[in-house]
N, C-alpha and C positions, 0 to 999 in steps of 0.2 A: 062511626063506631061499629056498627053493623055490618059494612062493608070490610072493615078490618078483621071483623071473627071470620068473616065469609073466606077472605083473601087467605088467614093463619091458615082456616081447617084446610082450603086448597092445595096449600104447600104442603101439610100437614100428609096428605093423603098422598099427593106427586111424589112427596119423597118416599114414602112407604111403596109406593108402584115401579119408582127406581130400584129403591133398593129388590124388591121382587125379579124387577126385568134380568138386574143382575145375576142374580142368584139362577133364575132359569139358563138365560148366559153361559152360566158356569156350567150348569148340567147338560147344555146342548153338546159345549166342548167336550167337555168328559167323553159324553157318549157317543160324540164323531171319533173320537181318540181310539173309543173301544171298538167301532165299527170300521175304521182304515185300519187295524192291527191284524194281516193277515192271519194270527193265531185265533179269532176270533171265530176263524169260518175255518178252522182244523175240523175234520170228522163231520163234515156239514154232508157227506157222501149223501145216497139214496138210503132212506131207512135211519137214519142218523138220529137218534135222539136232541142233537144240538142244533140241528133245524130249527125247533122250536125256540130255542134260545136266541138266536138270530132275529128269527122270526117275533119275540119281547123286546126285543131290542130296534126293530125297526117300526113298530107300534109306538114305544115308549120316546123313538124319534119324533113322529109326525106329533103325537102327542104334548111334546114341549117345543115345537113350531107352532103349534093352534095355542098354547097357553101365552107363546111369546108374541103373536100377535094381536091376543087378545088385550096383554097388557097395555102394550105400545098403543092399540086405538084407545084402550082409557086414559093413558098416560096423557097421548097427545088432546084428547077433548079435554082434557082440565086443563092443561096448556091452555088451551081456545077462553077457557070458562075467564081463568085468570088474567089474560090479558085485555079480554073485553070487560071485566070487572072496575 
């Protein structure tokens, strides 16, 4: 019986870290989309104000790489949790 609440909350949580992974997924695409649009790096000159935006923009990359890996190492130990369960 105990093992069964253990197993539910398991899947309970994988699916929730799927559907997360997803969702980051989604946001990496977007913002690869934004960053290969050469319009994106118009007026990126010396002095440029959009520098900086580029610059949000490649932070806000590495940034949803470190969150999609972090999902995926939790995703995958509950994996581990539940098939040893």
């Amino acid at each position: 019986m105990v093992a069964r609440k253990v197993d539910r909350g398991l899947k309970k949580r994988i699916g929730a870290l799927e559907a997360q992974i997803e969702q980051t997924a989604a946001a990496q695409r977007e913002l690869e989309a934004r960053l290969a649009d050469p319009g994106t790096y118009a007026g990126t000159g010396k002095g440029s104000a959009d520098k900086a935006g580029v610059a949000a923009l490649t932070r806000q990359q590495q940034e949803l790489a470190a969150t999609a890996a972090r999902l995926e190492a939790e995703w995958l130990a509950l994996q581990e949790q539940l098939e040893s369960a």
